[in-house]
LOMIMAR-839873 format. One line per 3 residues: number of its first residue (from 1); for each residue x, y, z of C-alpha. Coordinates in steps of 0.02 Angstrom, whole numbers, always signed. Example, Ala and Ser with C-alpha at 12.3 -4.5 7.8 and 13.67 -1.06 7.14 Angstrom:
<pts>
1> +615:-225:+390 | +684:-53:+357
</pts>
This chain:
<pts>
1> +3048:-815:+118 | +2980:-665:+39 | +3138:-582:+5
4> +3179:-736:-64 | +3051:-749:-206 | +3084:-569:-238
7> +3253:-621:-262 | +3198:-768:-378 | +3096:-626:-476
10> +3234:-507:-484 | +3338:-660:-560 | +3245:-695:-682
13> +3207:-520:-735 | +3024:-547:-711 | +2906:-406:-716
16> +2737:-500:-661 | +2690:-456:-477 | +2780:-600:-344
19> +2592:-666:-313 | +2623:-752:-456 | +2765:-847:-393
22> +2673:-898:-247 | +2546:-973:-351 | +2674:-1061:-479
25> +2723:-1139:-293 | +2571:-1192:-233 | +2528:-1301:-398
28> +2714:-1359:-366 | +2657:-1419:-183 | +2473:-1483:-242
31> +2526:-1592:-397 | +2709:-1644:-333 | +2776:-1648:-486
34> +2696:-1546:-606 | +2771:-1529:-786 | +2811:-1379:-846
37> +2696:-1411:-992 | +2551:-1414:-856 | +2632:-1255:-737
40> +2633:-1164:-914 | +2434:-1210:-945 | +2374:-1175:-755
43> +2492:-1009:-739 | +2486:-944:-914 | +2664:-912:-915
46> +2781:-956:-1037 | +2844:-1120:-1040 | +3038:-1038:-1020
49> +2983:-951:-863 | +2915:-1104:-779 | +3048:-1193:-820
52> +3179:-1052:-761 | +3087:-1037:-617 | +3121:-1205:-549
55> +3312:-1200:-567 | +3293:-1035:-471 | +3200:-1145:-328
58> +3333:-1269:-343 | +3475:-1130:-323 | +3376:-1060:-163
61> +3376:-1235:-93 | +3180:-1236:-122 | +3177:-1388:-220
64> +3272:-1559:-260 | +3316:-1617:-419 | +3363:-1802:-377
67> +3290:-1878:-549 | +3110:-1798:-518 | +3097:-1618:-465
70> +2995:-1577:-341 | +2964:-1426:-190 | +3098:-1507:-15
73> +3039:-1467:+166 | +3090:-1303:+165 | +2967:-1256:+11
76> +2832:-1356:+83 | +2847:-1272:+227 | +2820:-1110:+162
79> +2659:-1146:+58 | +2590:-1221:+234 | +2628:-1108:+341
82> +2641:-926:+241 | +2496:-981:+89 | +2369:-1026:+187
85> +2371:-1238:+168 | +2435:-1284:+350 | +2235:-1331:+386
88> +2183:-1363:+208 | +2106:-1558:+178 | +2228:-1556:+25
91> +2143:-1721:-41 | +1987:-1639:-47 | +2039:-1485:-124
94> +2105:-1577:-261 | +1972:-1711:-282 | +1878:-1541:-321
97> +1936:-1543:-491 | +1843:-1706:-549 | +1649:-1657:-585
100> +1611:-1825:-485 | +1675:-1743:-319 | +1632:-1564:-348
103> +1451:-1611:-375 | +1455:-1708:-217 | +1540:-1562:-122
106> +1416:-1433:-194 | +1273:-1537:-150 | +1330:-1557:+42
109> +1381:-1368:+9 | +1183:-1319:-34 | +1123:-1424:+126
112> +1217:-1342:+247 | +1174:-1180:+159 | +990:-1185:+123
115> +915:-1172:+308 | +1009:-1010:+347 | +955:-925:+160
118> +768:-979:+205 | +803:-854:+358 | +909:-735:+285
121> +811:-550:+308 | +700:-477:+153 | +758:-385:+34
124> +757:-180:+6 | +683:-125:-142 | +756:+33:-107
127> +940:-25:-102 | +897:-127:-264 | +927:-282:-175
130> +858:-434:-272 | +916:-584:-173 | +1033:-711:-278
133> +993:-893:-270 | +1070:-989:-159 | +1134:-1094:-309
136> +1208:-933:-386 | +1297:-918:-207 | +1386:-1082:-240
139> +1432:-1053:-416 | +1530:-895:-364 | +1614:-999:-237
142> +1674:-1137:-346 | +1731:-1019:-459 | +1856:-917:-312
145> +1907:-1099:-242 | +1969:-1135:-424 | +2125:-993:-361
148> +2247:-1111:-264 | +2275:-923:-176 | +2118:-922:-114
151> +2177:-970:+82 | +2294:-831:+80 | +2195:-678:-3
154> +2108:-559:+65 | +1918:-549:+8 | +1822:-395:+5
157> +1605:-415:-2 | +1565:-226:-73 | +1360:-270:-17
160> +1330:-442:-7 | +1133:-468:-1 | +1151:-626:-69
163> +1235:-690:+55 | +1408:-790:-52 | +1530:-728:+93
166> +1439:-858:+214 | +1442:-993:+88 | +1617:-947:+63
169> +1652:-981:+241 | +1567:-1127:+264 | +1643:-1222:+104
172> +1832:-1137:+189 | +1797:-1249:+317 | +1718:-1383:+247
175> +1905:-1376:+165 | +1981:-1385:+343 | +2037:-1191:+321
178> +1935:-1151:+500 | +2014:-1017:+544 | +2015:-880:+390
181> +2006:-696:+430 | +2030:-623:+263 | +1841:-627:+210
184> +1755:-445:+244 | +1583:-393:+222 | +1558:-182:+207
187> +1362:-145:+171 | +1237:-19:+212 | +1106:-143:+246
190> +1138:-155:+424 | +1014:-278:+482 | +1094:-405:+336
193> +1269:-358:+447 | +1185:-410:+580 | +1147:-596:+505
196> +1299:-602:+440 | +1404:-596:+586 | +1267:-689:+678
199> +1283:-842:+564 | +1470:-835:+547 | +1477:-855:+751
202> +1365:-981:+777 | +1469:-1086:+635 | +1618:-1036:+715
205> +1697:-942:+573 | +1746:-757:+555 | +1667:-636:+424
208> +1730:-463:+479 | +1563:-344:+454 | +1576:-157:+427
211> +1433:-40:+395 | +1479:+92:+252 | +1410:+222:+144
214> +1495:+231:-19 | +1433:+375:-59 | +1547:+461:+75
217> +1717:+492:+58 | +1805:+382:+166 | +1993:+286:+187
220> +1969:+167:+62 | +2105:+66:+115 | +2194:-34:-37
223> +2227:-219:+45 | +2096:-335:-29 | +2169:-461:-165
226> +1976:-495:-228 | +1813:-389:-229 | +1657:-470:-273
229> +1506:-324:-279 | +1344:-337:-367 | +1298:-147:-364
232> +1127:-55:-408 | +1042:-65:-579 | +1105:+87:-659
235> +1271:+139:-709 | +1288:+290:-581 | +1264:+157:-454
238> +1388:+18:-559 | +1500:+197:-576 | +1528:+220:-399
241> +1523:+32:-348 | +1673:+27:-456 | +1776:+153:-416
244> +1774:+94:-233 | +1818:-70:-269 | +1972:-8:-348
247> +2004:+104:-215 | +1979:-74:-103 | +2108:-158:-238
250> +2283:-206:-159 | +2387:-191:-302 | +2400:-243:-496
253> +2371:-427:-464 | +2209:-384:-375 | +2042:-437:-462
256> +1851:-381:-465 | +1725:-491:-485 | +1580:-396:-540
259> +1392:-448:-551 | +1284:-318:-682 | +1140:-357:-769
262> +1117:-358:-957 | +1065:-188:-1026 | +1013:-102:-1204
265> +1162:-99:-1325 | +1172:+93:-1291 | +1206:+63:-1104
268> +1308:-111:-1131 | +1431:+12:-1214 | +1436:+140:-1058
271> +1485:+1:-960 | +1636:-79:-1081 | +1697:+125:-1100
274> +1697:+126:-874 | +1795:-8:-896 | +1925:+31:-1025
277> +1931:+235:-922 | +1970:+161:-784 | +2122:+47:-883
280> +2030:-118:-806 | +2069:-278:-889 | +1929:-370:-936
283> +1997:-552:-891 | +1844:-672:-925 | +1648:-622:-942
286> +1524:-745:-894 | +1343:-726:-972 | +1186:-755:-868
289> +1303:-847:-725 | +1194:-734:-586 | +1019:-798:-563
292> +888:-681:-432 | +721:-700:-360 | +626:-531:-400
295> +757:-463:-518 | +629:-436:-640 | +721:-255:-703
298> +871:-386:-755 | +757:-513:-822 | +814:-610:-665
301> +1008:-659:-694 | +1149:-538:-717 | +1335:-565:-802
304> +1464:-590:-710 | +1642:-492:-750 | +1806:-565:-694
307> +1925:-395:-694 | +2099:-364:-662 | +2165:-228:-593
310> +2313:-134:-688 | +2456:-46:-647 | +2360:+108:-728
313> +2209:+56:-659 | +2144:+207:-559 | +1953:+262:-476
316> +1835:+393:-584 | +1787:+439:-409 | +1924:+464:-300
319> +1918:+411:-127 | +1959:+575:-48 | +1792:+627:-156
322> +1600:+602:-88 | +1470:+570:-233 | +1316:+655:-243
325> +1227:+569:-387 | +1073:+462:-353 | +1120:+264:-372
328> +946:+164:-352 | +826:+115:-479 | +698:+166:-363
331> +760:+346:-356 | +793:+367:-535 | +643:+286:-599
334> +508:+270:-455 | +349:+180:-486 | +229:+136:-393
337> +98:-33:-407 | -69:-83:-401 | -125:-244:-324
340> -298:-300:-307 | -364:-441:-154 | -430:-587:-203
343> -529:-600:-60 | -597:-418:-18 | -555:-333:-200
346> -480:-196:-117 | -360:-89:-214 | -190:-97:-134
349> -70:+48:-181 | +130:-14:-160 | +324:+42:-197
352> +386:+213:-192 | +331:+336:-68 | +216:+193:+20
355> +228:+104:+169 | +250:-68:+88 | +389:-75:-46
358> +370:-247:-145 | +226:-372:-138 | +340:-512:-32
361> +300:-374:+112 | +127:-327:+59 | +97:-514:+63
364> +158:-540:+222 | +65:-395:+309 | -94:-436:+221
367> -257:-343:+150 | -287:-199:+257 | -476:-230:+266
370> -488:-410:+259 | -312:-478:+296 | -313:-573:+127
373> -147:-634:+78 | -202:-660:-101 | -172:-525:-233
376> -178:-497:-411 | -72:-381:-510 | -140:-209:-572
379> -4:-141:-646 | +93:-9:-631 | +139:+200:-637
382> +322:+289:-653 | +309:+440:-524 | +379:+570:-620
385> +529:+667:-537 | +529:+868:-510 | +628:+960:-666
388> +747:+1011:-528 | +763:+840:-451 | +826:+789:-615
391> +926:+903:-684 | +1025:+923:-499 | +1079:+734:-544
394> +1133:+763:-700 | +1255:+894:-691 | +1421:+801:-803
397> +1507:+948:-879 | +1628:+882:-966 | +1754:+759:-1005
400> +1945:+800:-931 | +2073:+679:-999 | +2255:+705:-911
403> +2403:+650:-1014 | +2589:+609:-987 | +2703:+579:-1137
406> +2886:+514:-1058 | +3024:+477:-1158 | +2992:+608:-1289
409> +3100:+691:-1423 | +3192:+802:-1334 | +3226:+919:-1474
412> +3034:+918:-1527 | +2996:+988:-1332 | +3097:+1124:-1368
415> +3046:+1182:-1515 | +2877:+1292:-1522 | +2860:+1281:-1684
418> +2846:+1084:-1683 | +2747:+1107:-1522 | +2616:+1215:-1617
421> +2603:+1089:-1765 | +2593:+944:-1679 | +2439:+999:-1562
424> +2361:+1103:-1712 | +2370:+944:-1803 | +2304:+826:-1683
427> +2152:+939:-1643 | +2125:+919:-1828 | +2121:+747:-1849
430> +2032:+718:-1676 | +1890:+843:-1740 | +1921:+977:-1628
433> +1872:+1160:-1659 | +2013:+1290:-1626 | +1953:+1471:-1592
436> +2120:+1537:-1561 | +2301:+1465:-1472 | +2445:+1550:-1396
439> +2607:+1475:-1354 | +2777:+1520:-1256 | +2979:+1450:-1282
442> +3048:+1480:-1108 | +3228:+1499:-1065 | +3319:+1411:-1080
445> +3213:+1277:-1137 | +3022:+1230:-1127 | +2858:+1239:-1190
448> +2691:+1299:-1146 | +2539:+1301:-1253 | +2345:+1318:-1275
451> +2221:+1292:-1386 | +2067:+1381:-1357 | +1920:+1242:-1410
454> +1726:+1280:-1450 | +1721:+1132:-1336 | +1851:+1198:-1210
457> +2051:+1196:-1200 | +2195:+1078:-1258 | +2357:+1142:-1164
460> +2534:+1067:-1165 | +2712:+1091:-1050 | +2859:+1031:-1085
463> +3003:+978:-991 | +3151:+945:-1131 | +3285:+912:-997
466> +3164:+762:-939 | +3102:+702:-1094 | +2937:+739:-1031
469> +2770:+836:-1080 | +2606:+850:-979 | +2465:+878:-1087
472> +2285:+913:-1034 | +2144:+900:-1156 | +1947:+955:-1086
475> +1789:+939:-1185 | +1617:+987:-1141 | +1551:+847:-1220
478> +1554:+665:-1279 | +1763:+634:-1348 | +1750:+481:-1469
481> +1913:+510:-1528 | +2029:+467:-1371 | +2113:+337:-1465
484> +2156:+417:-1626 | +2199:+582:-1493 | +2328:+462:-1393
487> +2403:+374:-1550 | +2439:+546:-1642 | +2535:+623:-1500
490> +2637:+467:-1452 | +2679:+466:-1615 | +2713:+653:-1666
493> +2808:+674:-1498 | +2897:+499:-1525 | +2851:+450:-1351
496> +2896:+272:-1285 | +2802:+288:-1139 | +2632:+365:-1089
499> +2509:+385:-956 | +2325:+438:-937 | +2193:+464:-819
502> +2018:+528:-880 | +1901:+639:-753 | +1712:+645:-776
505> +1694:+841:-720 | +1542:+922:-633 | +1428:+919:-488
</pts>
């Protein structure tokens, strides 16, 4: 069946991944006789597709087209059995869509759920783990159950503190889908592991649980269709986070769904420039959807990002690489706190460097002289970080931006003398300061060049016979100009085709 939607795609000349096929199938088998008006609105394909499509399914014996079209045995059959909805309660899944029935099935949803949060293990300060509420948890599930793929994909929990891959599984098979072993959990928490697979058991579901380090390099194997993660507070930690859930990513139709909190305009546009370096689409962005208890450093509720993964779409950390830069609040910006009992008025001294980390445990353990469990706050004192410390994690060097320019003017790549005066020129307009350049016409045909920059080296090579030129272009500091530096040479080198990766260098 496989071959033959790839068939169907080749057909039609399609270039969109055949997941998308699959799904223009599955609303075929859930609303019988969907228009193409409606396949158009749910898919966001083009009317013209949709409607080719079906005469495709109709060729491949996939479909009858006695008066009303709709999907025969043989197409059912395949969304049962190879999609994932042999199990499913398809009335129920559908009735989802009215707010009458999805209110009802998110309130049996949160009863089922809320004795296993009210035992779910305390948080670590140190891991920057602020537990989402449990209504949070069932807003990110409604959302993934909205993807009529969701009984077929693999899902990929990069930390899951909060505890949504359990609520997942229970609304799965509150859905009749028992028997799901595409939802994975990989965490370094591994007492939350621990729960995890504990819970799943004894409600006879599978979450597969894997301890990891991110930090590490590690086989980052590429087979997950979505990866939720809701990383550390700072944007070394939302930095690495990232990259390994691309590295997770299956392919170009995979998607990220990405928790962050809110931060200063200045560091609002650090995140949007990770995402457009790493060529991820941003698909949707929903404000304030993630609410916390003790996420105080977010204001308690985070964004959430729905982003798709590109052909082009690549890691700033490869997986092959380990990463050395520190990732929790509590290591970049340690404080500690003063609490006072209300009983004893002893001065209690908690957070970094003490025994007890946050005042849910200082609470629980109780005053050391008179076991109060009453405190009031004190305030509070940022323990300031050895020069070395610091300047150890903030070793960026420079900025390394790796450029291919295909399809090219062949006679231009031959030519050192247009060679020279493009890259002279773009270095121009792109603000760059030449010290000197030096360039060589091999025989019998190619060009290599360099520009010598205060802020480092542009170089070029060109392959005429190919229509092809690799071009390399590292700065020692901020580049604002990558646009205008892209346009110019796909332009001057009449390129019709071009590819980039950009490297943050140092240690």
């Amino acid at each position: 069946m496989n071959n033959t939607l790839n068939a169907i795609k080749n057909n039609m000349t399609l270039t969109h991944p055949v997941e998308l096929l699959e799904t223009l199938l599955i609303h075929l088998y859930l609303g019988e006789h969907t228009s193409n008006k409606a396949l158009s609105l749910k898919s966001g394909l083009p009317i013209p597709i949709v409607s080719a499509f079906k005469k495709e399914l109709v060729k491949f014996n996939l479909a009858d087209k006695k008066g009303i079209f709709k999907l025969n045995e043989t197409g059912v059959k395949y969304v049962k059995d190879s999609l994932g909805y042999k199990s499913v309660n398809i009335p129920k899944y559908i009735s989802l869509s009215s707010d009458e029935n999805r209110k009802e099935f998110e309130c049996e949803l949160l009863a089922l759920l809320k004795p296993i949060y009210e035992l779910r293990p305390q948080v670590n300060v140190m891991l920057d783990q602020a537990h989402g509420t449990l209504e949070t948890a069932i807003r990110r599930v409604m959302l993934l159950l909205k993807n009529p793929n969701i009984f077929k994909q693999k899902i990929l929990f990069l930390g899951d503190d909060d505890l949504t891959s359990l609520a997942l599984g229970i609304a799965l098979k509150m859905l009749g889908h028992y028997n799901s072993q595409n939802i994975c959990v990989k965490d370094i928490d591994k007492e939350l592991l621990e729960f995890i697979k504990s819970v799943s058991e004894k409600n006879d579901f599978i979450i597969n649980t894997e301890y990891i380090d991110l930090k590490n390099a590690h086989g980052y194997t590429g087979k997950f269709d979505i990866i939720l993660t809701d990383p550390p507070y700072t944007l070394s930690g939302l930095k690495l986070f990232l990259s390994r859930a691309i590295s997770f990513s299956r392919n170009e139709n995979s998607e990220i769904l990405l928790s962050f909190g809110q931060k200063r305009p200045e560091q609002h546009r650090e995140i949007q420039r990770l995402f457009h370096h790493q060529n991820l689409l941003i698909k949707n962005i929903y404000p304030q959807f993630n609410e916390y208890h003790g996420g105080s450093i977010i204001g308690n509720v985070s964004d959430l990002y729905v982003l798709s993964v590109t052909q082009n779409t690549y890691p700033t950390i490869p997986e092959n690489s380990a990463y050395s830069s520190k990732i929790y609040t509590g290591e970049l910006n340690p404080r500690v706190k003063f609490y006072q009992c209300k009983t004893c008025y002893n001065t209690v001294t908690i957070g970094y460097g003490k025994h007890i980390l946050t005042i849910e445990k200082l609470i629980e353990t109780g005053c050391a002289q008179c076991c109060g469990t009453k405190f009031q706050y004190r305030g509070q004192e940022k323990i300031p970080l050895p020069i070395h410390s610091k300047q150890r994690d903030t070793k960026q060097l420079g900025t390394h931006l790796v450029l291919e320019m295909k399809h090219c003017d062949s006679h231009k790549l031959k030519s050192v003398s247009e060679i020279k005066t493009i890259m002279l020129d773009v270095a121009h307009k792109c603000h760059l300061n030449v010290v000197t350049h030096n360039f060589h016409e091999f025989k019998p045909y190619g060009v290599s060049g360099v520009l010598i920059l205060a802020e480092s080296h542009f170089t070029i090579h060109t392959w005429p016979e190919y229509d092809y030129a690799a071009l390399d272009l590292f700065i020692c500091n901020e580049f604002e100009h990558q646009d205008t530096f892209i346009t110019q040479l796909k332009t001057q080198l009449n390129s019709q085709e071009y590819e980039y990766k950009i490297l943050q260098r140092g240690f």
